[in-house]
C-alpha positions in Angstrom: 22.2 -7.6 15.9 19.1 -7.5 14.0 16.6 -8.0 17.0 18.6 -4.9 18.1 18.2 -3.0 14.8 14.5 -4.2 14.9 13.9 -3.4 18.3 15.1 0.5 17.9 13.1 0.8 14.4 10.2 0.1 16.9 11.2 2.8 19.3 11.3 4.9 16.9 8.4 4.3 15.2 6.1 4.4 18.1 7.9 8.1 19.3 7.1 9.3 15.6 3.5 8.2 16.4 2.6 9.4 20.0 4.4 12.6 18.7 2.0 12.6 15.8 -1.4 12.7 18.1 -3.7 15.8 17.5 -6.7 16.9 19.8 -10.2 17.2 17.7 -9.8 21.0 18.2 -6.4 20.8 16.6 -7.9 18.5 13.5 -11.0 20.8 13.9 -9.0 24.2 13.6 -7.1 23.0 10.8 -10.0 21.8 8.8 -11.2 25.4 9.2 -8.3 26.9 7.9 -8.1 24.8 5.3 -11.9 25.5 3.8 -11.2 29.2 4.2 -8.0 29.2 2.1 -9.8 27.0 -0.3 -12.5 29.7 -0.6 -10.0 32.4 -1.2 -8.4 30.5 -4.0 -11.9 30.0 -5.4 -12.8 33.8 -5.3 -9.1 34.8 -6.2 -9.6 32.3 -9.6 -13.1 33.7 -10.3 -11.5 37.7 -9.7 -9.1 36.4 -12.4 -11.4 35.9 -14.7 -13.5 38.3 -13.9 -10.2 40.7 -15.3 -8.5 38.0 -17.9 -12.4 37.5 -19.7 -13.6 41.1 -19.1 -16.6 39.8 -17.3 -19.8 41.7 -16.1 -21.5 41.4 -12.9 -24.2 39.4 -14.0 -21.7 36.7 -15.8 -19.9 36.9 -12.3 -23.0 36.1 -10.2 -23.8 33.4 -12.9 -20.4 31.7 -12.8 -20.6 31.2 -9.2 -23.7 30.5 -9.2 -22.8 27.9 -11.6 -19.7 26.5 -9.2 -21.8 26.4 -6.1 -24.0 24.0 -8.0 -21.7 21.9 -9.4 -20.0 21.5 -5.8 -22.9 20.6 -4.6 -23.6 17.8 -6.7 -19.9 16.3 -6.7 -20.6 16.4 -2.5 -24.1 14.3 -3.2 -21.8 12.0 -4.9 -18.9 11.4 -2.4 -22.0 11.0 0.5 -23.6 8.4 -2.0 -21.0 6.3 -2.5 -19.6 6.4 1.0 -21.3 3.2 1.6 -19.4 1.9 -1.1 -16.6 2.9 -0.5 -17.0 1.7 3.2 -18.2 -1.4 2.1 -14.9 -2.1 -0.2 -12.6 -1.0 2.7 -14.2 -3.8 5.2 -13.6 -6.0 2.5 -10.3 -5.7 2.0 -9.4 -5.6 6.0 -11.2 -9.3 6.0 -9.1 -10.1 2.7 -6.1 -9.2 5.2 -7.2 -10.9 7.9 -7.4 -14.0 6.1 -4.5 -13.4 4.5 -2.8 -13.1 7.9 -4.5 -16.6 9.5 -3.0 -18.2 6.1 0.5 -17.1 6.8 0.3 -18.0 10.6 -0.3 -21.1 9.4 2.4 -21.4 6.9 5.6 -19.8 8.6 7.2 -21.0 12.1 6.5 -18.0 14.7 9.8 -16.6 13.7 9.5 -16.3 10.6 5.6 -14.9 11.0 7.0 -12.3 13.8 10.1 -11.4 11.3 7.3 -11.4 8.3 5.2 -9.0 10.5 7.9 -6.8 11.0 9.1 -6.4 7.7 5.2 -5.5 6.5 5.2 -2.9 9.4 8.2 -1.6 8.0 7.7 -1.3 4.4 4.0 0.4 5.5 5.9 3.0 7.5 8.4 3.9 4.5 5.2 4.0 2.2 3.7 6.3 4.9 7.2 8.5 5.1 6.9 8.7 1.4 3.4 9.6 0.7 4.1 12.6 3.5 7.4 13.8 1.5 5.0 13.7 -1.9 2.5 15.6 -0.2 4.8 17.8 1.1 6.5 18.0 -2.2 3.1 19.6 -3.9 2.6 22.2 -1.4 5.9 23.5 -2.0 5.4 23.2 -6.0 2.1 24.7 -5.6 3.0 28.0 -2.9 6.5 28.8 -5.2 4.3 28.4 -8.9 2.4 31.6 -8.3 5.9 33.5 -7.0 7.6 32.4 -10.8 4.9 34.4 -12.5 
């Protein structure tokens, strides 16, 4: 019964991911649409307080000026550490890795298999659950501005 339970969580799983694949034009479009909604939020806060702090043009051209800057350094930042960041992520695969050769060599290849299974699982769910909180903001975030 539970090779047949496991066996259809499987099916499952591997539908949800073929169903998941996205073409680079897809990713691509997406990534476009998501930097030019993230500019219109940027000019739609800086309108704001252009009329909430009775701004001139000059303070306006400043402001922005200003912003550009400062997202230009916190970019510089993220490319600097990449390498870090990079650098920590191999670690931790080889950490897992090693972690995996231990086990193998601790449980019988049933237990390993059944072990294995239960990690994929609980990594899906954690998967499943990030999505729903992500999911969760955007609604949170496109009803706040409809309370108003």
């Amino acid at each position: 019964m539970k090779k047949l339970v496991l066996a259809i969580a499987f099916i499952g799983i591997g539908s949800f991911a073929m169903a998941q694949t996205t073409t680079p034009q897809d990713r691509q479009a997406r990534k476009a649409e998501k930097h030019q909604k993230m500019e219109q939020k940027h000019q739609e806060h800086l309108d704001q307080m252009q009329k909430d702090l009775n701004l001139n043009e000059s303070q306006v051209a400043q402001i922005k000026s200003l912003h550009e800057k400062r997202k230009s350094e916190m970019k510089a930042d993220f490319d600097k550490n990449k390498e870090v960041r990079q650098a920590k992520m191999e670690e931790m695969k080889a950490k897992r890795a090693q972690m995996d050769a231990d086990m193998k060599k601790i449980l019988t290849p049933d237990q390993y298999d059944k072990w294995q299974a239960d990690r994929k699982a609980k990594m899906e769910q954690r998967r499943v659950a990030m999505k729903d909180r992500k999911m969760m903001k955007k609604t949170m975030n496109t009803a706040a501005p409809e309370a108003k």
